[in-house]
Backbone bond lengths (Angstrom), bond angles and torsions (degrees), N, CA, C in turn:
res aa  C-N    CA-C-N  psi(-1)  N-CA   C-N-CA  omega(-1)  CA-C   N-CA-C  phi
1 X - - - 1.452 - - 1.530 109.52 -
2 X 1.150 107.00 148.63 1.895 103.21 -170.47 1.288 96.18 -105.70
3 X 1.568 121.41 174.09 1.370 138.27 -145.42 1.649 68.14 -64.67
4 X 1.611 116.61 -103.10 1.046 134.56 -156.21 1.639 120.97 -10.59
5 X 1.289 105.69 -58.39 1.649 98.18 173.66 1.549 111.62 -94.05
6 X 1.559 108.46 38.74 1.787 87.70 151.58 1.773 96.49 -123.97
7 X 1.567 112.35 -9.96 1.662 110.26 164.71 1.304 93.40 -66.40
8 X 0.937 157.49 -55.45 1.590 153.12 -103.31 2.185 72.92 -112.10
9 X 1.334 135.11 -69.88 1.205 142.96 156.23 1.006 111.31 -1.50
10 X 1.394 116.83 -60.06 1.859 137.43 -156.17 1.343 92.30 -94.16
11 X 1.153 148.05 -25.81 1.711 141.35 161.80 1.527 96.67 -61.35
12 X 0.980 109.30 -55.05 1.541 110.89 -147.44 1.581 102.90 -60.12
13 X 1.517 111.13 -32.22 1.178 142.16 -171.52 1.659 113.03 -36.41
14 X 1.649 88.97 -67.18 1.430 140.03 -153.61 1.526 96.50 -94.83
15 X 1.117 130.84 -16.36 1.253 115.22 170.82 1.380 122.40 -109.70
16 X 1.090 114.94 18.68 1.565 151.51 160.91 1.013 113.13 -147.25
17 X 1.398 119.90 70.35 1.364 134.33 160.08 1.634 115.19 165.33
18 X 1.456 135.65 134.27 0.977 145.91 -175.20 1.670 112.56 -73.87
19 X 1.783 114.99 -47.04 0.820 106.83 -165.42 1.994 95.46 -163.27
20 X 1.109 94.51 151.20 1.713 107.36 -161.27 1.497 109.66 -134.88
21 X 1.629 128.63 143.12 1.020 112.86 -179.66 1.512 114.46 -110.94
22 X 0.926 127.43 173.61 1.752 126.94 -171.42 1.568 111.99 -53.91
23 X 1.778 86.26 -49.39 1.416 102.65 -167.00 1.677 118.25 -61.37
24 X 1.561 111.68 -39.83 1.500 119.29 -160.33 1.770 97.35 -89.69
25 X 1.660 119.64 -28.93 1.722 120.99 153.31 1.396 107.58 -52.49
26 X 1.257 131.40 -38.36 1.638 109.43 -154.51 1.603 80.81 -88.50
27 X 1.629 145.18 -17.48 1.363 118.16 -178.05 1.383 107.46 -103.63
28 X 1.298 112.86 0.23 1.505 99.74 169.88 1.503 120.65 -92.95
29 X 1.151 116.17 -29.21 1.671 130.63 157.26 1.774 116.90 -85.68
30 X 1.005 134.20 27.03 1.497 141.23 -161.64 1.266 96.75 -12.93
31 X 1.162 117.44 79.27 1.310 142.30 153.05 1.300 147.92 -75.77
32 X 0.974 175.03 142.08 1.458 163.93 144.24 1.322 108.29 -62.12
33 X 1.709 97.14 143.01 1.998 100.31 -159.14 1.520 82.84 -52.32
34 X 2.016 108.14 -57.84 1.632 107.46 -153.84 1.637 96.63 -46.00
35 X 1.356 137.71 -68.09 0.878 116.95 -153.33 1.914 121.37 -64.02
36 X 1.056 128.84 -29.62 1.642 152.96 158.06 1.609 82.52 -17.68
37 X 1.395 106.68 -81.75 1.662 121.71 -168.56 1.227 132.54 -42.97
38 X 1.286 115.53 -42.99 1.347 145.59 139.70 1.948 102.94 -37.13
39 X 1.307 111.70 -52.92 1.747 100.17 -175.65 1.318 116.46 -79.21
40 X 1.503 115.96 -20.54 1.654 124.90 -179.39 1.770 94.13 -93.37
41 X 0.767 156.80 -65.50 1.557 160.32 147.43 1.649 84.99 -2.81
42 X 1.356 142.84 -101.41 1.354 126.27 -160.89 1.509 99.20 -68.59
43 X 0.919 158.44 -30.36 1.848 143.37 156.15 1.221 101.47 -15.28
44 X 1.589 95.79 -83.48 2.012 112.09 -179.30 1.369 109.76 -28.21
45 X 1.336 118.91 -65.59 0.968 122.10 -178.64 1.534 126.19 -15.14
46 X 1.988 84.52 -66.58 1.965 97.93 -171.75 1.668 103.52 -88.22
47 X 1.671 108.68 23.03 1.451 79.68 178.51 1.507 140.65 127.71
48 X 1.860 82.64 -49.17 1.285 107.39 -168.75 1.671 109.21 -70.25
49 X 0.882 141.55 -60.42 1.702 155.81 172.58 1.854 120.00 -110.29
50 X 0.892 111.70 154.54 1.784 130.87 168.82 1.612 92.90 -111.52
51 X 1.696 104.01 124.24 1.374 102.33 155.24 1.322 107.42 -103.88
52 X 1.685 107.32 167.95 1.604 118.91 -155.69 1.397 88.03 -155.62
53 X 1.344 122.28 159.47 1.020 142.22 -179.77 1.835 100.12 -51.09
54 X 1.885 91.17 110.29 1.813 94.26 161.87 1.415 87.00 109.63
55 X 1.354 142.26 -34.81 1.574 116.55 -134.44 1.530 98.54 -179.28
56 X 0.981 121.61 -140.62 1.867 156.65 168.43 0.909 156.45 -126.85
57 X 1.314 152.37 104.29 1.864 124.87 -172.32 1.928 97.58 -90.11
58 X 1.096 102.70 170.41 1.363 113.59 176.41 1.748 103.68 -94.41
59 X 0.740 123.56 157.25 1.337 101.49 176.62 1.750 120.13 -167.96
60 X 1.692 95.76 31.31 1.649 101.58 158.54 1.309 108.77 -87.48
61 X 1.719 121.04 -130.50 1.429 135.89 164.87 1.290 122.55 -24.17
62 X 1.556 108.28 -16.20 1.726 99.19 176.75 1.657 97.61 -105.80
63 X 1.273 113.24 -31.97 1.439 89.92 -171.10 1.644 106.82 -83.42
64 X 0.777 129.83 33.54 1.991 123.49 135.12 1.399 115.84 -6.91
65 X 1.407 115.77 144.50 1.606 119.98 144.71 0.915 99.47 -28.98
66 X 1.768 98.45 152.01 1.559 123.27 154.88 1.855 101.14 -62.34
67 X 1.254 136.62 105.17 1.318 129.41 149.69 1.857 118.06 -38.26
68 X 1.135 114.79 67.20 1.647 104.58 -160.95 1.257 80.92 -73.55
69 X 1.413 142.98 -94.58 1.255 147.41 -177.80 1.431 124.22 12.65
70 X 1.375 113.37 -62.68 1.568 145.34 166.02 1.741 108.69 -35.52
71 X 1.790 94.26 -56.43 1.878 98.36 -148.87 1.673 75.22 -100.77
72 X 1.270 156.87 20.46 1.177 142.29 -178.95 1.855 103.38 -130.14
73 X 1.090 107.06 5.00 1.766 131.08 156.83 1.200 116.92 -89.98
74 X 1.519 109.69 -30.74 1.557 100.54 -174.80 1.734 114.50 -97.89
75 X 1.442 108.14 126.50 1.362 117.42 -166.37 1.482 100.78 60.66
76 X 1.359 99.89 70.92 1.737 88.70 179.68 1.710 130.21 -97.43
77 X 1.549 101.74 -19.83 1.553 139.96 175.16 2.059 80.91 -61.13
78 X 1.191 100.54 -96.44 1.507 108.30 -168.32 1.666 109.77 -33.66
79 X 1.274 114.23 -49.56 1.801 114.25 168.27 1.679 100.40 -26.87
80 X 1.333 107.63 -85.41 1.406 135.06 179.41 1.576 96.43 -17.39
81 X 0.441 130.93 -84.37 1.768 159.90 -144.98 1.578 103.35 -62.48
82 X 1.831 121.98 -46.75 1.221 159.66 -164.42 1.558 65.98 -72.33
83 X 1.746 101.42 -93.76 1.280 99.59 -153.87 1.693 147.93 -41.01
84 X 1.564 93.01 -18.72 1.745 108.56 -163.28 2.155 82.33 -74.12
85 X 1.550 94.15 -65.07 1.447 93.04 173.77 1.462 116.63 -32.56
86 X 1.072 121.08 -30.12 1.967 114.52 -174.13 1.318 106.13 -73.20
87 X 1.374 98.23 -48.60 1.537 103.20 -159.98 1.747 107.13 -74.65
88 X 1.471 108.50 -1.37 1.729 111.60 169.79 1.159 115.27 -85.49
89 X 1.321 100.74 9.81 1.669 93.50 -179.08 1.354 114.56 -111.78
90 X 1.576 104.34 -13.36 1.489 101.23 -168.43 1.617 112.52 -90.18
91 X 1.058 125.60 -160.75 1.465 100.20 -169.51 2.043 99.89 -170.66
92 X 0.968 97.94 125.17 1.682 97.82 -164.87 1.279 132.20 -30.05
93 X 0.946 132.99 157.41 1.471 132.22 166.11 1.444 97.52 79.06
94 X 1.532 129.35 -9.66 1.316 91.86 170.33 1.852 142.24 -132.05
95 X 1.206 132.18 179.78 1.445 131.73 -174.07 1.807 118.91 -35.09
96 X 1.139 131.33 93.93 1.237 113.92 -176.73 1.412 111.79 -109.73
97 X 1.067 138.82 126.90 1.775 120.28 167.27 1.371 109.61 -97.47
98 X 1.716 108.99 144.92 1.722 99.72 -164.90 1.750 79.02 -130.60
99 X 1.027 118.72 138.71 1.205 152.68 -156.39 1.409 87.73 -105.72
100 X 1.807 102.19 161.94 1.836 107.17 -167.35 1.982 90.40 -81.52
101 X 1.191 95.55 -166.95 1.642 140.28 173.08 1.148 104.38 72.23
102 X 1.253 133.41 168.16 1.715 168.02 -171.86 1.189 109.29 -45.42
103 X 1.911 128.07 -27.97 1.257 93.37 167.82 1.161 132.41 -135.84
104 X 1.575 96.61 27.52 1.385 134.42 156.27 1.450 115.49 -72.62
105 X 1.595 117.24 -21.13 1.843 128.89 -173.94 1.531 74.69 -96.33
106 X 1.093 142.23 -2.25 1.855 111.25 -176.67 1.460 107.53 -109.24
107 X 1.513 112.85 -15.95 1.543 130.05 160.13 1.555 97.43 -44.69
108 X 1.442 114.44 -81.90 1.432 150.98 -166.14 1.656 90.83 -40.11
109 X 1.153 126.21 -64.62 1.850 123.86 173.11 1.292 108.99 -29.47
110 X 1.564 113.22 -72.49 1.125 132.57 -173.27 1.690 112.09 -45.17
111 X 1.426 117.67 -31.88 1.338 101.49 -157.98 1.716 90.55 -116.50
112 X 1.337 126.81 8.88 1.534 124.88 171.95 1.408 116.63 -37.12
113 X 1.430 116.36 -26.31 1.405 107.55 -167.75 1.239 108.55 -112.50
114 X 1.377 119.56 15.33 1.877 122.72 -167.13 1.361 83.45 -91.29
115 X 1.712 91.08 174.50 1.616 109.47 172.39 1.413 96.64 -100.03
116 X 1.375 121.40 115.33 1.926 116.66 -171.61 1.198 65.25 -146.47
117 X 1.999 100.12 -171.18 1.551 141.18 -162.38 1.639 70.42 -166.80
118 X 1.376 104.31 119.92 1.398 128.47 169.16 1.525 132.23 -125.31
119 X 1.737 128.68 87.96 0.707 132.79 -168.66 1.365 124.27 -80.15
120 X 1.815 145.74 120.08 1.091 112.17 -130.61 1.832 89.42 -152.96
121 X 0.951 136.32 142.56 1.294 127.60 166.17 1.617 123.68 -114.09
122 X 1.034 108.54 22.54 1.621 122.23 -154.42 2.052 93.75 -127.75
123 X 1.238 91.02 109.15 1.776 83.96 160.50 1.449 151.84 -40.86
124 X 1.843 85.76 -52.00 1.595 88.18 159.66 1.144 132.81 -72.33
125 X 1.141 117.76 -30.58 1.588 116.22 174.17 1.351 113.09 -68.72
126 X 1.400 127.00 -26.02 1.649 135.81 165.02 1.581 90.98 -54.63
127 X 1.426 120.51 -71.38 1.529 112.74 -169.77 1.579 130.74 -62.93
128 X 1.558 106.05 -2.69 1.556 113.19 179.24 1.907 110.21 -89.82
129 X 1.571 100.40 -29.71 1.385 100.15 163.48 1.143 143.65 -134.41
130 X 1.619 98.83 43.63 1.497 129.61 173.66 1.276 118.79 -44.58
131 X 1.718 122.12 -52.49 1.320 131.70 149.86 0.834 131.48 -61.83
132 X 1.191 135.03 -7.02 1.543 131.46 -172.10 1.588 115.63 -63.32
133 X 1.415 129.92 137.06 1.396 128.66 -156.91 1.702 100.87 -107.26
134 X 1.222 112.04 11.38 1.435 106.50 176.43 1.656 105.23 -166.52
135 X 1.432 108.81 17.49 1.963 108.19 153.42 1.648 75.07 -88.65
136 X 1.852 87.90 148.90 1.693 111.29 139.30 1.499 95.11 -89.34
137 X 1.287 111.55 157.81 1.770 127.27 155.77 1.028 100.20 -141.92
138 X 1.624 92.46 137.84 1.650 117.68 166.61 1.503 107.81 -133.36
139 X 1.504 117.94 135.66 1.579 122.30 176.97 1.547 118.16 -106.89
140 X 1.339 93.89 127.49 1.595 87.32 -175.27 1.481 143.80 -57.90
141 X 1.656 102.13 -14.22 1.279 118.60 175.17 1.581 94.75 72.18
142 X 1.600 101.74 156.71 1.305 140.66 -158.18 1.091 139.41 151.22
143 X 1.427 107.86 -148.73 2.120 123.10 -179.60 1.094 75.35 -97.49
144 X 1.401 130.88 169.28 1.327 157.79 93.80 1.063 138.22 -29.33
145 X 1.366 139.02 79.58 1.282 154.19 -161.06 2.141 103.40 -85.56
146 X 1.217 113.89 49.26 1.762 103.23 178.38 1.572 135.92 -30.87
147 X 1.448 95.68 -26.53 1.610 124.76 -178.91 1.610 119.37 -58.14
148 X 1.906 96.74 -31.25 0.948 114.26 -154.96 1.885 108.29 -137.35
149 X 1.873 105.40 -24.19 1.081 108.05 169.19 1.944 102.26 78.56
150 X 1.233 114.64 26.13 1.375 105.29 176.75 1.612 101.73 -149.09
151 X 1.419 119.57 153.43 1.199 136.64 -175.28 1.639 116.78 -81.43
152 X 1.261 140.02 113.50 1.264 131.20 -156.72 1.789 95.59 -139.82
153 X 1.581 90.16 165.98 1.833 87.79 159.93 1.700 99.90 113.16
154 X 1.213 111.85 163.00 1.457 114.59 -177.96 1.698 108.59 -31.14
155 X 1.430 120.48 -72.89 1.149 127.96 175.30 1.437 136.79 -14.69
156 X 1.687 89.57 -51.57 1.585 106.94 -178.65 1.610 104.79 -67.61
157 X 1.690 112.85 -45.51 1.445 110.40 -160.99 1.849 95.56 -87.53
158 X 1.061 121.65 4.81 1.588 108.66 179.60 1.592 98.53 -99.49
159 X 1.276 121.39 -11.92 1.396 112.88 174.52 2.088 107.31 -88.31
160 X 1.282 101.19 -26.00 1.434 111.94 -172.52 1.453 100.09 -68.41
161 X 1.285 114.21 -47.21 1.377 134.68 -172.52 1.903 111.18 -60.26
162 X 1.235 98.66 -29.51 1.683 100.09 179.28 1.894 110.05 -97.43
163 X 1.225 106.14 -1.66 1.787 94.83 170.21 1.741 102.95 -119.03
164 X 1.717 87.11 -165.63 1.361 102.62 -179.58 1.237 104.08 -157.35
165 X 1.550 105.75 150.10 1.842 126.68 -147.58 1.326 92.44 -122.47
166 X 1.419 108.67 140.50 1.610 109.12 163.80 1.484 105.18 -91.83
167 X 1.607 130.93 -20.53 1.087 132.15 168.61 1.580 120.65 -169.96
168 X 1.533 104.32 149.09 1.415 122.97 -144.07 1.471 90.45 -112.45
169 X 1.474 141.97 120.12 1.355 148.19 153.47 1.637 114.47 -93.81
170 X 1.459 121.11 96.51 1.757 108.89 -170.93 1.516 71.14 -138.85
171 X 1.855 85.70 167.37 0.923 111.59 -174.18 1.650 105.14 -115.66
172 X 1.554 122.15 -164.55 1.536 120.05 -165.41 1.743 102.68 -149.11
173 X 1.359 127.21 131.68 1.440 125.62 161.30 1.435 105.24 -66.42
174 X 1.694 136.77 -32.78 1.784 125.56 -176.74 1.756 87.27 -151.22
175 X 1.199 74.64 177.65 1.806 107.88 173.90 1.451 101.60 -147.66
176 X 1.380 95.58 121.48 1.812 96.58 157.19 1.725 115.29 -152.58
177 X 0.686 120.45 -166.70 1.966 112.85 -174.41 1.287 86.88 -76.84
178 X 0.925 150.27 -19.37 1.395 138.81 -177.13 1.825 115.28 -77.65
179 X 1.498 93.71 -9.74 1.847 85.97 -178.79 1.440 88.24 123.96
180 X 1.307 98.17 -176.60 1.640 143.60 -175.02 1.869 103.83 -78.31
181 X 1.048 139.22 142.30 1.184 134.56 161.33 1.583 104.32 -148.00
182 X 1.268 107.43 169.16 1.898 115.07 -178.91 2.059 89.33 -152.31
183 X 1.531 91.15 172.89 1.514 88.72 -169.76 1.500 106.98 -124.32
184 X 1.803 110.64 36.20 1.275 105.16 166.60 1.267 109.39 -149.78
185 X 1.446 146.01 128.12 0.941 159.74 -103.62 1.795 108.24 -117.28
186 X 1.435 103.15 -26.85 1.418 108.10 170.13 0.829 98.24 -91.85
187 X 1.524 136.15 -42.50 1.413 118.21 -173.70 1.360 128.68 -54.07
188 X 1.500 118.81 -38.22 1.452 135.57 -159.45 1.649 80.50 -87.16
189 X 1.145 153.22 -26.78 1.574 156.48 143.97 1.472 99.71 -8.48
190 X 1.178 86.10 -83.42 2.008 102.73 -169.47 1.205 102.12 -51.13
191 X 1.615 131.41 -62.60 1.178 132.15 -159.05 1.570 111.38 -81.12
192 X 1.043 134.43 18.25 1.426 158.11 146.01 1.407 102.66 -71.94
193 X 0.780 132.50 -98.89 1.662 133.22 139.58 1.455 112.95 34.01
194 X 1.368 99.92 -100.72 1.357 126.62 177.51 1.617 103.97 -36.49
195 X 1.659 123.94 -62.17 1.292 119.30 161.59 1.758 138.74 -15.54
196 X 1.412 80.82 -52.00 1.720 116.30 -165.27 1.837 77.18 -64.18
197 X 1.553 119.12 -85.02 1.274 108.63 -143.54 1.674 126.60 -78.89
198 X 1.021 83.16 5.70 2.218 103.30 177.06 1.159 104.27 -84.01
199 X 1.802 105.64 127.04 1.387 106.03 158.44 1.191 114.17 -68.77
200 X 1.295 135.72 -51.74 1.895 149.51 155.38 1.357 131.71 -66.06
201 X 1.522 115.72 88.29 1.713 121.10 178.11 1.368 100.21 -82.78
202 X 1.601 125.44 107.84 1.377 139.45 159.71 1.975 99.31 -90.40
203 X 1.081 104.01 112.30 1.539 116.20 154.53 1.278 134.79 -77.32
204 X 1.797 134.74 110.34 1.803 104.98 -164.52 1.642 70.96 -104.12
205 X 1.592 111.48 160.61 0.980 118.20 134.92 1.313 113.95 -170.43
206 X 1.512 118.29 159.86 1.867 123.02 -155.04 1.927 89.46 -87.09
207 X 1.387 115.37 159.26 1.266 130.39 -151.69 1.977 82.22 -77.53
208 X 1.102 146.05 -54.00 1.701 131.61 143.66 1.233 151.63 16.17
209 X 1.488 101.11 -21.99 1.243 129.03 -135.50 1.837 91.57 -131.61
210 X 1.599 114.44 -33.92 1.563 115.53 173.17 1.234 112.56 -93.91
211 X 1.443 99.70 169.10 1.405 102.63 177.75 1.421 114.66 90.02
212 X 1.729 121.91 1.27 1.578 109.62 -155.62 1.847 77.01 -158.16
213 X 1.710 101.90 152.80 1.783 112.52 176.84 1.641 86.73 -112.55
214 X 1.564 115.07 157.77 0.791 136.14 130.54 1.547 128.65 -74.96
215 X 1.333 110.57 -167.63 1.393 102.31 -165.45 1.866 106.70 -86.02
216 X 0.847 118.83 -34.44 1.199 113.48 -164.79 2.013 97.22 -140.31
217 X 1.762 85.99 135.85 1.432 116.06 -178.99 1.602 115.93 -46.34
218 X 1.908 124.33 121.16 1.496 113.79 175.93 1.225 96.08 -94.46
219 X 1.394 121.72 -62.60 1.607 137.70 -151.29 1.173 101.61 -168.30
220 X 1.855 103.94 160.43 0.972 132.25 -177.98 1.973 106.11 -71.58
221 X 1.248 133.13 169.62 1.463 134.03 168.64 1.497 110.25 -56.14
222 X 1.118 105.16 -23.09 1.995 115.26 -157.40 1.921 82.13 -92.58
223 X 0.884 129.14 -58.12 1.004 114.71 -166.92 1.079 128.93 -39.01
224 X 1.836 123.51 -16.43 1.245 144.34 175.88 1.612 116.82 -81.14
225 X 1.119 105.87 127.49 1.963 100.53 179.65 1.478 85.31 -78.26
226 X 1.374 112.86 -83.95 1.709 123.14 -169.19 1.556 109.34 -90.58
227 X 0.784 117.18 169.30 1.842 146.67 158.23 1.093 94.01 -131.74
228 X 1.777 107.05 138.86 1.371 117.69 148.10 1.283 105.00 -140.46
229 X 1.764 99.56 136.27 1.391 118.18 -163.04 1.879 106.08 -147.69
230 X 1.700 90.82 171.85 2.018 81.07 -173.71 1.232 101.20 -98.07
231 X 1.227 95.99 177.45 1.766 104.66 171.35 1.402 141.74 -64.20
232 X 1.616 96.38 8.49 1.329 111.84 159.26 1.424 123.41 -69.43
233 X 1.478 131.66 -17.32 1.470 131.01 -133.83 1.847 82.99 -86.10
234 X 1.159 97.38 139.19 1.793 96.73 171.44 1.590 103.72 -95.38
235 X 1.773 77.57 157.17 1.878 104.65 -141.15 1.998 91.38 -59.12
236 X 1.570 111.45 -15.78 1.285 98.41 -150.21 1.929 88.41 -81.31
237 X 1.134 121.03 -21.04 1.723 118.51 168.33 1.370 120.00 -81.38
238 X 1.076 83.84 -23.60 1.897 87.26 154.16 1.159 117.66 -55.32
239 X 1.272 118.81 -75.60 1.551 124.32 -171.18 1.758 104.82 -72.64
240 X 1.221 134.81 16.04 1.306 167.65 159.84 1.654 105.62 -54.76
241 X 1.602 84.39 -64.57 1.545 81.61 -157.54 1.952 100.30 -105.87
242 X 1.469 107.65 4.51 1.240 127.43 177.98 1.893 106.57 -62.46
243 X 1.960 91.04 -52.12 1.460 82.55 -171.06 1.334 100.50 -103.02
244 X 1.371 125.51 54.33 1.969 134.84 136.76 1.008 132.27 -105.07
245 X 1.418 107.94 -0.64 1.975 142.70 165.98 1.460 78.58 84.71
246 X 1.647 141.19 71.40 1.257 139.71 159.37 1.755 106.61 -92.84
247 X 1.635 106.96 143.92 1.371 73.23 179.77 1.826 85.37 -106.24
248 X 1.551 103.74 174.27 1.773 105.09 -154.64 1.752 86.41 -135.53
249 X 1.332 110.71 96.89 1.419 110.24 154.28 1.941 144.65 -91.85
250 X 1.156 106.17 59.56 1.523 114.07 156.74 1.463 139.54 27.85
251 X 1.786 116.14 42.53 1.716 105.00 -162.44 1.498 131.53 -67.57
């Protein structure tokens, strides 16, 4: 294949798709890494993608701001509600890591005024308790994910990888008997991670959120201590996460 039609490939790639790894490009274009590198090196160039350790981001029309505003409107009553319940569980003085999106930042409101140590990889939630006179914050460092508003990438998970959490608040793109899934590939990275070093996996997610996979595999159901979800969740994911010994709290 000549330069031209494996860039022309690598668009096509990237505009249906967030993020790609070296390895699964060099067998879908039978490529040579050197030469691969050489095709993402002029990509970057025009625009088209940021490479990052392993792979690529896409980085026209998808890489946008994080819309925090947008995704923290939607189901926002039930967010609320999720969250007050989260934040009853946690309990002072100790390690929590709060994972990015909208209703994991409504956890983060809720608990501005506790005495925690809040480990956090998500910007906004860095900027919701920037002031706070009795959170510690610590950021895990990384890439910059804008799309998404959270820090990802070797960096992030080698800092995740050296502590330990008394409890983990993340959130989920689906639920189905099959586990936990999210639909970006670095992300579900970190939050693998994050799993690993928590004694307590609290799950929030709005009753929306089951019933449906994302693209790529987080965890199994068991991997979850709690879910907390609204009173929308139908009874049949209820008894879902009933028989994985989940416990299922109701906002």
């Amino acid at each position: 294949m000549k330069a031209a039609e494996r860039r022309l490939e690598l668009r096509d790639i990237f505009e249906r798709q967030e993020f790609a790894d070296l390895g699964a490009l060099r067998k879908r274009l039978r490529a040579s890494e050197s030469t691969l590198r050489r095709d993402l090196m002029a990509l970057e160039r025009e625009g088209v993608l940021r490479r990052v350790h392993g792979g690529a981001l896409a980085v026209q029309e998808r890489d946008q701001p994080y819309d925090f505003a947008g995704q923290s409107a939607r189901m926002a009553e039930a967010k609320a509600r999720i969250a007050r319940a989260t934040a009853g569980l946690l309990e002072d003085g100790q390690v929590v890591i709060l994972d990015g999106g909208s209703t994991v930042a409504a956890v983060a409101r809720e608990i501005a005024a506790r005495s925690l140590h809040v480990l956090t990889n998500s910007l906004p939630i860095a900027d919701l308790l920037q002031h706070s006179r009795s959170v510690e914050l610590t950021l895990t460092g990384g890439t910059f994910y804008p799309r998404l508003g959270v820090l990802l990438g070797p960096l992030s998970e080698h800092t995740l990888g050296a502590v330990s959490a008394d409890v983990l608040v993340m959130g989920t793109g689906g639920v189905t008997e099959s586990g936990f899934t999210n639909n970006n590939a670095l992300l579900v990275g970190s939050e693998r991670k994050m799993i690993e070093v928590a004694r307590e996996v609290v799950i929030v997610a709005d009753h929306t959120k089951f019933g449906r996979a994302a693209m790529f595999p987080l965890a199994p159901l068991g991997a979850a201590h709690v879910v907390v979800s609204d009173a929308g969740l139908d009874p049949r994911h209820q008894e879902m996460l009933g028989g994985q010994g989940v416990r299922l709290i109701l906002a």
